[in-house]
Backbone as a ProteinNet text record, in pm:
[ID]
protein_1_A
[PRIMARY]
XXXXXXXXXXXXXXXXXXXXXXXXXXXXXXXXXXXXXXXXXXXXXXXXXXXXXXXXXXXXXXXXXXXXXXXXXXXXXXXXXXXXXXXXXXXXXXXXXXXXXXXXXXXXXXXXXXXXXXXXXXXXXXXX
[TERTIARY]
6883.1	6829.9	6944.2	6915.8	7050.4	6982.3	7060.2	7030.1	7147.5	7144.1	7215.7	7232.7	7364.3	7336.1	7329.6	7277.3	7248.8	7374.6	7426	7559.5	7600.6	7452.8	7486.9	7501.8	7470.8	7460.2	7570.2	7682	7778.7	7926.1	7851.4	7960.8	7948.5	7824	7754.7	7825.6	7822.3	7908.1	8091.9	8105.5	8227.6	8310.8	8240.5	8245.6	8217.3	8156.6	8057	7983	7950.2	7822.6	7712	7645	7546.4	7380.3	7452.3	7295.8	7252.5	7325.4	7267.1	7218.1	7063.2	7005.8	7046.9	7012	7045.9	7000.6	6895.9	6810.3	6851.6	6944.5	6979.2	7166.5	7181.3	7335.8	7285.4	7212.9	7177.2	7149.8	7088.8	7074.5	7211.1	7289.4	7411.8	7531.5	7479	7616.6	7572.9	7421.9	7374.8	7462.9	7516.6	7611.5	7516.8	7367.9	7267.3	7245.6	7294.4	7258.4	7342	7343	7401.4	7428.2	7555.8	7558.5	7659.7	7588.9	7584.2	7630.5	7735	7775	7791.1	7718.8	7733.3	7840.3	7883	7958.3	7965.3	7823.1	7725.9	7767.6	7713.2	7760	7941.5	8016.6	8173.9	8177.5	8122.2	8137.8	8035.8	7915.3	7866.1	7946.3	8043	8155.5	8252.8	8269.1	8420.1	8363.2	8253.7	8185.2	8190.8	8155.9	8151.8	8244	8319.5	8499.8	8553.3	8513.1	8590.7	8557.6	8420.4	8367.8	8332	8403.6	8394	8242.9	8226	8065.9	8102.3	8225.6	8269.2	8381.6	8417.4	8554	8625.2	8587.3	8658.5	8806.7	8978.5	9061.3	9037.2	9134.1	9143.9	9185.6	9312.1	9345.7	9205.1	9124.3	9053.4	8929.2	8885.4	8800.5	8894.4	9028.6	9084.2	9042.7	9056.8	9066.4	8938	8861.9	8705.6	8681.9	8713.5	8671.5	8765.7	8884.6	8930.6	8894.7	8849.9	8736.8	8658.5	8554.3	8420.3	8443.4	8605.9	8600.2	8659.4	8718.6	8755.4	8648.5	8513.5	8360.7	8324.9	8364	8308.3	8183	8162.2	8049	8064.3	7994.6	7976.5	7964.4	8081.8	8066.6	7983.8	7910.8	7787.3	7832.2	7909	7925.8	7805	7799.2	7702.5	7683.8	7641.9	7585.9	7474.5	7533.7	7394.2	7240	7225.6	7073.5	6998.3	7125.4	7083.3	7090.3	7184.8	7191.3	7059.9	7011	6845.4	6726	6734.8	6625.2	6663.9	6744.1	6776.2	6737	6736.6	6701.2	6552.1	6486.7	6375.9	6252.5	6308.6	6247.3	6135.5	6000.9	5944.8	5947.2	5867.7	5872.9	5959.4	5964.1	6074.7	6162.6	6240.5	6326.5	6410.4	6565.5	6616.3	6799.3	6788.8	6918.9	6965.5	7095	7118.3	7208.3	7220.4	7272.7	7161.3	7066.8	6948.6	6885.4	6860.8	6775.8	6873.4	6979.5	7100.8	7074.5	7061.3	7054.8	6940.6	6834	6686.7	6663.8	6762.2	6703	6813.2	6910.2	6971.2	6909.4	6853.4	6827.8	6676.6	6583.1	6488.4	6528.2	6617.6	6693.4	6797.6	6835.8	6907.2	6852.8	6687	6622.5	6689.2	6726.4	6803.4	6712.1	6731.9	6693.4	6758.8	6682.5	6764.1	6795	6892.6	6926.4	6930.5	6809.4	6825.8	6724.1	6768.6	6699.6	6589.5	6661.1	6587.3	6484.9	6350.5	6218.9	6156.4	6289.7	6243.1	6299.3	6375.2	6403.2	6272.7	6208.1	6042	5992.5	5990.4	5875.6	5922	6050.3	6115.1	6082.1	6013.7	5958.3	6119.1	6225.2	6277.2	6177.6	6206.5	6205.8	6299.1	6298.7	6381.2	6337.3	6487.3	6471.6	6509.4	6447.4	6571.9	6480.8
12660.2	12772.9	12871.7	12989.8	13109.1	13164.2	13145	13180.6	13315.2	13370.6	13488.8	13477	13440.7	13471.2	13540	13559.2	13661.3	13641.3	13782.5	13807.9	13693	13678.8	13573.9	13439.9	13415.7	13277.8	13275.8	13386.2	13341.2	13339.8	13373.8	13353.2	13242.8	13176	13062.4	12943.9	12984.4	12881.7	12859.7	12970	13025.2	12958.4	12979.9	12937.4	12812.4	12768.6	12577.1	12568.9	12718	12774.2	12609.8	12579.1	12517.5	12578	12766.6	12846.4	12786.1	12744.9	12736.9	12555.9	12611.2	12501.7	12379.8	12295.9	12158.5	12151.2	12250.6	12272.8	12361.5	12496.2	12565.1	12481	12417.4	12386.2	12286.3	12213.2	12129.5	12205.7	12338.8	12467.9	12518.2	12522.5	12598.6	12470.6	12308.9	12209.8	12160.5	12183.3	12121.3	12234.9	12075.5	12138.9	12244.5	12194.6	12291.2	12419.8	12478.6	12581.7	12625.9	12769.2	12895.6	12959.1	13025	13069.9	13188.4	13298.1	13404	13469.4	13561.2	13645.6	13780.4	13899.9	14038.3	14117.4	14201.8	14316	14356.4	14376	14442.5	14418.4	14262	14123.5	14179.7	14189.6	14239.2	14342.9	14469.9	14601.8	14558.2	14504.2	14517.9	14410.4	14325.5	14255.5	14328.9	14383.3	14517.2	14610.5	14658.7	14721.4	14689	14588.1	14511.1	14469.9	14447.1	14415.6	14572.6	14675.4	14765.4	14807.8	14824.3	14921.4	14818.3	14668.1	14601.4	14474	14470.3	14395.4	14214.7	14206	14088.4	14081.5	13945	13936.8	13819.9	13907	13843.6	13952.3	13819.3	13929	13989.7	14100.3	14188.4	14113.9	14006.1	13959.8	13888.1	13824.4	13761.3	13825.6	13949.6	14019.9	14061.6	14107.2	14159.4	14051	13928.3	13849.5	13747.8	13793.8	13757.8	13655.7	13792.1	13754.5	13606.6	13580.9	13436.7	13360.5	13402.4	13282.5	13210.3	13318.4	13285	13215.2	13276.3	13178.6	13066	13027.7	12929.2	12797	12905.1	12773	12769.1	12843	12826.1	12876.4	12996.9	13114.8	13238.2	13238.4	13381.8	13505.6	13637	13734	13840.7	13928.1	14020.5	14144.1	14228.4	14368.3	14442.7	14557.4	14644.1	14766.2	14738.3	14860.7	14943.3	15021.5	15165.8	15124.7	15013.7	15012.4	14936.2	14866.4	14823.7	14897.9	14988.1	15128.1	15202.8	15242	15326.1	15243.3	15046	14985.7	15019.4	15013.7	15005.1	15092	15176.3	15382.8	15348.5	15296.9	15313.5	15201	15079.1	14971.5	15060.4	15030.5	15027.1	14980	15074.2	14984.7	15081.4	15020.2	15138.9	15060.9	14969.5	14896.2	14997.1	14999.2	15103.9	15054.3	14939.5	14834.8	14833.2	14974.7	14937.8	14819.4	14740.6	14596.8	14517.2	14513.4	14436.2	14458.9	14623.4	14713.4	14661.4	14626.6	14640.7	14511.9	14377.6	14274.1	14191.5	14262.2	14283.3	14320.2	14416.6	14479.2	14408	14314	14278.7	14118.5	14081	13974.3	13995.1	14094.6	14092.8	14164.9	14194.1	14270.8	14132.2	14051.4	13961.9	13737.7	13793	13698.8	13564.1	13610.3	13552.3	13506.9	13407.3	13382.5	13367.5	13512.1	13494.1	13395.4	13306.3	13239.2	13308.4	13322.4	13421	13373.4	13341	13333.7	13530.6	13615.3	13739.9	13740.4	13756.3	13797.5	13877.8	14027.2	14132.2	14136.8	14055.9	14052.9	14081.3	13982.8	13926.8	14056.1	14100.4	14249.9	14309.5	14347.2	14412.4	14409.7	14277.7	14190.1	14135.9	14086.6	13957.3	13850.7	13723.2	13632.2	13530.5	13487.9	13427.5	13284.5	13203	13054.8	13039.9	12942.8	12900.5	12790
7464.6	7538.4	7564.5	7558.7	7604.4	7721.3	7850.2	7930	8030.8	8064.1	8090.2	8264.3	8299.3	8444.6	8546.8	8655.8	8714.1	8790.1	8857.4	8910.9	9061.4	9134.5	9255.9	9178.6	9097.9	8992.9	8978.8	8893.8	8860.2	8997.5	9038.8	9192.6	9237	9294.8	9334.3	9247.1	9131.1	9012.3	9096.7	9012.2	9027.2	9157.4	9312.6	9399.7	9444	9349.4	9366.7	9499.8	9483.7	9644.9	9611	9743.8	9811.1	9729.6	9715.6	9722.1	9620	9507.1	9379	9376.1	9340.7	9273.7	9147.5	9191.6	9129.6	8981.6	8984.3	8857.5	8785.3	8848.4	8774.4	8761.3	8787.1	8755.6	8665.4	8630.8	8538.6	8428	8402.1	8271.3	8263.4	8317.4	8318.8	8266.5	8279.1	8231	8080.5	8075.2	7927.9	7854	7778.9	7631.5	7549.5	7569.6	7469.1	7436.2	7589.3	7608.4	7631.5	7595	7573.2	7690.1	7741.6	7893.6	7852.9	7894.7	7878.8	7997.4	8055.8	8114	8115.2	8145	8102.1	8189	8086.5	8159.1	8280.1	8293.5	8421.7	8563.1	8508.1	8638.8	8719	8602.6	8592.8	8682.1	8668.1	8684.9	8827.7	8885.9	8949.6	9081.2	9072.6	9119.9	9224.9	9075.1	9131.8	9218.6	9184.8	9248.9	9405.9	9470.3	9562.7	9625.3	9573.9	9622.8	9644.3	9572	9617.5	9747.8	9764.1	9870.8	9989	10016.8	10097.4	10140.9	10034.4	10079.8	9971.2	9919.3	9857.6	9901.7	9965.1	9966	9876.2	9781.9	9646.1	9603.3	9572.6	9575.4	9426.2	9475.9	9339.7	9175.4	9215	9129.5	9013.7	9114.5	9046.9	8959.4	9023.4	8962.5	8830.5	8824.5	8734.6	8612.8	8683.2	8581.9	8538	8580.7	8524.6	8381.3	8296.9	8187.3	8137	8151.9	8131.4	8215.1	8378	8402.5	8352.4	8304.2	8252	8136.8	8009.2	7904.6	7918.6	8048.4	8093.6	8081.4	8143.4	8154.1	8076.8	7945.1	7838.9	7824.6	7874.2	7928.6	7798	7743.2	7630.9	7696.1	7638.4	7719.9	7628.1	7772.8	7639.7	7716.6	7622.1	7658.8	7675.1	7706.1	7721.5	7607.2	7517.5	7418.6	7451	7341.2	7383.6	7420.2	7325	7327.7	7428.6	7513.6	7662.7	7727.3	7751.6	7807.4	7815.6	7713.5	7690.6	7720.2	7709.8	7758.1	7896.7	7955.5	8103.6	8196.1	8108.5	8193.4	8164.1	8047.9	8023.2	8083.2	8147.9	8152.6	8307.7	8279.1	8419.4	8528.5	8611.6	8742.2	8853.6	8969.4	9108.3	9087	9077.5	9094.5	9046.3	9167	9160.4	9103.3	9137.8	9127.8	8964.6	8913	8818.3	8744.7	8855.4	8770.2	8691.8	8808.3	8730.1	8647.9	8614.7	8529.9	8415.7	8440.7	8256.8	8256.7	8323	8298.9	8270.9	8294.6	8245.3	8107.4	8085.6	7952.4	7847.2	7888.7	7784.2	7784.4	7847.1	7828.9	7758.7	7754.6	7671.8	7547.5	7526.4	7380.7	7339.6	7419.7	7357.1	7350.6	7405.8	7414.2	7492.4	7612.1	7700.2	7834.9	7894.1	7990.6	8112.4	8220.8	8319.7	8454.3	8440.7	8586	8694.8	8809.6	8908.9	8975.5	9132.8	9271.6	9323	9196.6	9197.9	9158.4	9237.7	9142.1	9066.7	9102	9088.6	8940.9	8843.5	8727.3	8647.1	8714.9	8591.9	8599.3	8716.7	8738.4	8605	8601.8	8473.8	8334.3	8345.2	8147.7	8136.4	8211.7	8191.9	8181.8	8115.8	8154	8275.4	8374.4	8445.5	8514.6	8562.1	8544.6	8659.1	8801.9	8912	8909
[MASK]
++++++++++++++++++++++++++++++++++++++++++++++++++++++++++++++++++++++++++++++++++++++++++++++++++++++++++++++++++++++++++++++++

């Protein structure tokens, strides 16, 4: 299964948080499956650390991406054509992390790990 995680997922990981389900850490250790990390998640991080609402340090956001290949997590940049599903996907949902992580996971047939419901509204598929 390729499943794509949602940005509290990969903190929750990251952190060996409580929030995260037993069910979703069991999709996230099977060798089977595919674990997917986007840009988005990255940029929507920093985001958060800068303007005070994460207190995650700087060093570590810098250094993300050898985290994630640390877990042995696949990284998915952001191309144009997630870019244009993203602007284009329906619905009010106004949150452009989720709108990009919505539309790459139905452009990259990914399934999203997320305690968010408002993914599915999007035409994600999503798993908790």
């Amino acid at each position: 299964m390729k499943l794509l995680l949602d940005t509290h997922v990969l903190l929750w990981w990251l952190a060996d948080g409580r929030e995260l389900t037993m069910r979703a850490r069991r999709m996230i250790v099977n060798p089977g499956n595919e674990i997917w990390v986007s840009a988005a998640s990255v940029w929507e991080i920093a985001t958060k650390v800068r303007i005070g609402k994460l207190g995650m340090a700087l060093s570590e956001v810098e250094n993300i991406e050898s985290i994630c290949l640390e877990e042995k997590f696949r990284l998915l940049p952001i191309q144009f054509n997630h870019a244009a599903r993203a602007g284009l996907l329906p619905g009010e949902h106004r949150d452009p992390f989720d709108r990009m992580l919505a539309a790459q996971a139905i452009l990259n047939n990914l399934t999203v790990i997320t305690k968010d419901t408002e993914l599915g509204s999007l035409g994600a598929r999503v798993y908790w």
